[in-house]
Each structure stands twice: as structure tokens, then as C-alpha cells.
C-alpha positions as CSV (number, residue, x, y, z in Angstrom):
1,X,134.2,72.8,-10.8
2,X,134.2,76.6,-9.4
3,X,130.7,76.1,-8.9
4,X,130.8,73.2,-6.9
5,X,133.2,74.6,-4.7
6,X,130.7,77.5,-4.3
7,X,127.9,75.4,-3.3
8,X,130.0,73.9,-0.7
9,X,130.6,77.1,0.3
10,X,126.9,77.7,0.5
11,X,126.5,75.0,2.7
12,X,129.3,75.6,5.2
13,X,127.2,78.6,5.7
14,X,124.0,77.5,6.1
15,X,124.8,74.9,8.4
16,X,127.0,77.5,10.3
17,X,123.8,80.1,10.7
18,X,122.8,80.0,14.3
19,X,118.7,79.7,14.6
20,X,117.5,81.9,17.3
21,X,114.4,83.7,17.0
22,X,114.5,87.2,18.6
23,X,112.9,90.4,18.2
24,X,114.8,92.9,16.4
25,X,115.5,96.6,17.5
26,X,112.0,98.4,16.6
27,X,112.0,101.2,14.1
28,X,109.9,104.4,14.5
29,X,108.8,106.1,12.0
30,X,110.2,109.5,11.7
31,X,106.7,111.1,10.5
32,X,103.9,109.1,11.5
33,X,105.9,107.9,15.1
34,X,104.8,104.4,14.0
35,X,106.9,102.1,16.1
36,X,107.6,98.9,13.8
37,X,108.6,95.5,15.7
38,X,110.4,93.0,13.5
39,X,111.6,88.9,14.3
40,X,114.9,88.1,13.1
41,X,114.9,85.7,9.7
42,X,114.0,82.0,10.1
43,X,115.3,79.4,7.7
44,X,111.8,77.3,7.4
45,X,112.8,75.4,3.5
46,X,115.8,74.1,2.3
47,X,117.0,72.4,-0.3
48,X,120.0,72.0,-2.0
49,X,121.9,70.6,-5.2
50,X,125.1,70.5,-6.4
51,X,125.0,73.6,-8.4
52,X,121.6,75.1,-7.1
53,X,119.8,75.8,-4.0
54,X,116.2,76.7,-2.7
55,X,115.8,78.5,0.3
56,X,112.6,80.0,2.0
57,X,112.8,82.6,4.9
58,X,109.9,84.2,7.2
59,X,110.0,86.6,9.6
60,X,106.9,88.5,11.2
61,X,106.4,92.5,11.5
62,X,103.8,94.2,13.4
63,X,103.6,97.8,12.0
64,X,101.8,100.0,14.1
65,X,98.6,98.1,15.0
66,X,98.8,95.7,11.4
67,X,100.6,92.1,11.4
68,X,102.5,91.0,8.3
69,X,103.7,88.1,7.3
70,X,107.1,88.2,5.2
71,X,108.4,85.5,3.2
72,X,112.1,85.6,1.8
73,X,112.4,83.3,-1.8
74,X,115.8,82.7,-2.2
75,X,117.2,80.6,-5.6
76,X,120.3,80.0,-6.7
77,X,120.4,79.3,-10.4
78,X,117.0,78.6,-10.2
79,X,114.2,80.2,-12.5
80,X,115.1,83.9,-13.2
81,X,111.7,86.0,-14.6
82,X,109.3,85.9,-12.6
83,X,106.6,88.1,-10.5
84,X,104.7,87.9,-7.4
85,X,101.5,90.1,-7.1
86,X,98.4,90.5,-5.6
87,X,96.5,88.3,-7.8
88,X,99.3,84.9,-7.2
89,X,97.5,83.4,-3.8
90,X,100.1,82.1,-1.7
91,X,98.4,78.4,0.2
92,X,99.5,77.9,3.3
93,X,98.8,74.3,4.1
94,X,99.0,72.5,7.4
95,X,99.1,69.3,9.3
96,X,95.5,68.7,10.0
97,X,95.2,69.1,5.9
98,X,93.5,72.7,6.4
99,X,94.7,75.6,4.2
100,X,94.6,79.1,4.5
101,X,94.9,81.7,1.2
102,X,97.0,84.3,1.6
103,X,97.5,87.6,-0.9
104,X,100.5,89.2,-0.9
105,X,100.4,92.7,0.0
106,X,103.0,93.7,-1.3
107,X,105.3,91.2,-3.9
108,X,107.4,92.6,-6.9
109,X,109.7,91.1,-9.5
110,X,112.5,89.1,-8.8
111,X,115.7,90.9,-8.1
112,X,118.3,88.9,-9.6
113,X,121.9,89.3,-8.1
114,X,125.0,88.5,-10.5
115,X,128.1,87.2,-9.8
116,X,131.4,85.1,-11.7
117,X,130.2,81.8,-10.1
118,X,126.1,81.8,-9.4
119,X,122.8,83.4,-9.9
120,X,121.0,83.9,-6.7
121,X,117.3,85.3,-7.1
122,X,116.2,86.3,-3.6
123,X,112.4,88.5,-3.4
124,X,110.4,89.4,-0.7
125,X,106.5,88.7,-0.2
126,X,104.2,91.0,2.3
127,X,101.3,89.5,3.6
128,X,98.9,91.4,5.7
129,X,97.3,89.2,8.3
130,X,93.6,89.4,9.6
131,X,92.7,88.2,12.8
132,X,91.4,84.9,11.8
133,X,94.9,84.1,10.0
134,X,96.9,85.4,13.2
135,X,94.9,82.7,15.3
136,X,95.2,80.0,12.6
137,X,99.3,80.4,12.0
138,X,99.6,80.1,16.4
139,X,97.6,77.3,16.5
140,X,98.5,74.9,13.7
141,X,101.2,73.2,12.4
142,X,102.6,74.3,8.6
143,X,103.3,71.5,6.8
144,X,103.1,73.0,2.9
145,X,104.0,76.4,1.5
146,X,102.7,76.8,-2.3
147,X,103.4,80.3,-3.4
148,X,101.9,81.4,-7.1
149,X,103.7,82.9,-9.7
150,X,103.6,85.1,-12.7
151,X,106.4,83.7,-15.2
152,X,107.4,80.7,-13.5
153,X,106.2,77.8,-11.8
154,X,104.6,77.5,-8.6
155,X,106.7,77.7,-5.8
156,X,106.2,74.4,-3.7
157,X,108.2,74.1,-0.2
158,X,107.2,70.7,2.1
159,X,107.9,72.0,5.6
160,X,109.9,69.7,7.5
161,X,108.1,68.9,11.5
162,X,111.1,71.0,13.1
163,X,110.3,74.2,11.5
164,X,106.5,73.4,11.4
165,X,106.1,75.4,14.4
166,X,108.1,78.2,13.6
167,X,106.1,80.7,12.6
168,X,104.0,80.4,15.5
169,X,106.9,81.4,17.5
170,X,107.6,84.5,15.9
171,X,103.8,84.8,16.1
172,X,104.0,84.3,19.6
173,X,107.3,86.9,20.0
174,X,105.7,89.9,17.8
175,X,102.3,89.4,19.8
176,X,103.6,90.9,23.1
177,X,104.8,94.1,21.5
């Protein structure tokens, strides 16, 4: 029962999360004088149970002259071990049926958070983008995200038509920094 009321927590909370894409303040780095532009978090997957739920962020960075592509995995009570490297392609399929492979830069294990009522699993995947993928993500449509895993499962998100478009926005944002 406690977990129940906990998902419907969950969901008061999602639904109450305002979606505006914005830049965030930029960051310079202290050494290099790097500055680092950022978009805020965008909700592009969800999916929710009873007791679980399956959520999947992006947001774009541009880091000095570099473009990266950051998705957010978030699972509650969902699968617990696993790892995403450079060797687990994430596909990145859209609405005219064409895919794009992307490796993740940077990936890691998942970091599992512990609490009296849930297990929420939430892990963060760097992609580096080359020019070709920059112009593909602002001119198409994302209709599938498959990300590869070591220890679990594929990760499989269907992209609903309202947030098909959303990375291009935050394309379009970090593009005139």
C-alpha cells in the first residue's frame, strides 16, 4: 500500500513539472576558460505502473567547440545491475524509419538510490555528436530510442509525436551559443 501511495506521489510530480526548454547559466572552466552551455532537462519517455516507473531525460551541452548529447535513464524498481559503455550502441530511430548509431562517450554503472518505499536507478549517457548527427537530430523526427546494455536488457523507449521534436529544440537553443 505505501508503495502505491508513493507512485501517486510520483505522479503528482511529474504531471506538476513545468516543460520549458531554456538554456541554463554557462559554466567556465576555471583552468582551461572553457565556457560550457547546457539546456535544461526534457522529459521525452514516460511510462508508469503502479509500483514502477520508466522515465528518459535529454538535455544538450556544447563544451567548448564539442556537442554532446546527454540522456538521463531513470527506473523505479526497475532492473538494478547494469552498465552502459562504449561498446552498447545506443539507435536512435526516427519517423522516416532512418536510424542513426550513437556510442556513448561517456556511460558508467547504474547508481542505485535506496530508500523505505522504492528503488529508483537513474544514470547518465554522454554522447559526442559529429556534424552529420547534429544535422540529422534538427531535421528529423525521433520516433524510437533503443539504448544497449551490459547486464540488463535493452532499453526500448517509443517516442510519443509531442516530444518527437524535442531534441531538435534544444539542438536549435545550444546552436546559437
Amino acid at each position: 500500500m505505501k508503495k502505491a501511495y508513493l507512485t501517486i506521489i510520483l505522479l503528482a510530480c511529474i504531471a506538476a513539472s513545468v516543460s520549458a526548454q531554456k538554456l541554463e547559466k554557462p559554466n567556465i572552466d576555471k583552468i582551461k576558460g572553457d565556457t560550457t552551455w547546457q539546456t535544461s532537462d526534457e522529459r521525452i519517455y514516460t511510462q508508469l505502473g503502479l509500483v514502477t516507473a520508466r522515465l528518459l531525460y535529454t538535455h544538450m551541452e556544447k563544451i567548448g567547440k564539442s556537442y554532446v548529447l546527454v540522456l538521463k535513464i531513470d527506473n523505479m524498481n526497475g532492473p538494478r545491475i547494469f552498465s552502459i559503455g562504449a561498446e552498447n550502441i545506443t539507435n536512435i530511430k526516427f519517423t522516416d524509419n532512418s536510424v542513426i548509431n550513437l556510442s556513448p562517450t561517456v556511460g558508467g554503472d547504474s547508481h542505485v538510490t535506496y530508500n523505505t518505499e522504492a528503488n529508483r536507478i537513474i544514470n547518465l549517457v554522454f554522447y559526442s555528436l559529429e556534424k552529420e548527427d547534429i544535422e540529422t537530430l534538427r531535421t528529423k523526427s525521433i520516433s524510437i530510442v533503443r539504448i544497449a546494455t551490459t547486464g540488463a536488457a535493452n532499453f526500448d523507449y517509443e517516442i510519443k509525436p509531442k516530444n518527437a521534436d524535442l531534441i531538435k529544440k534544444e539542438l536549435d537553443l545550444i546552436l546559437t551559443k
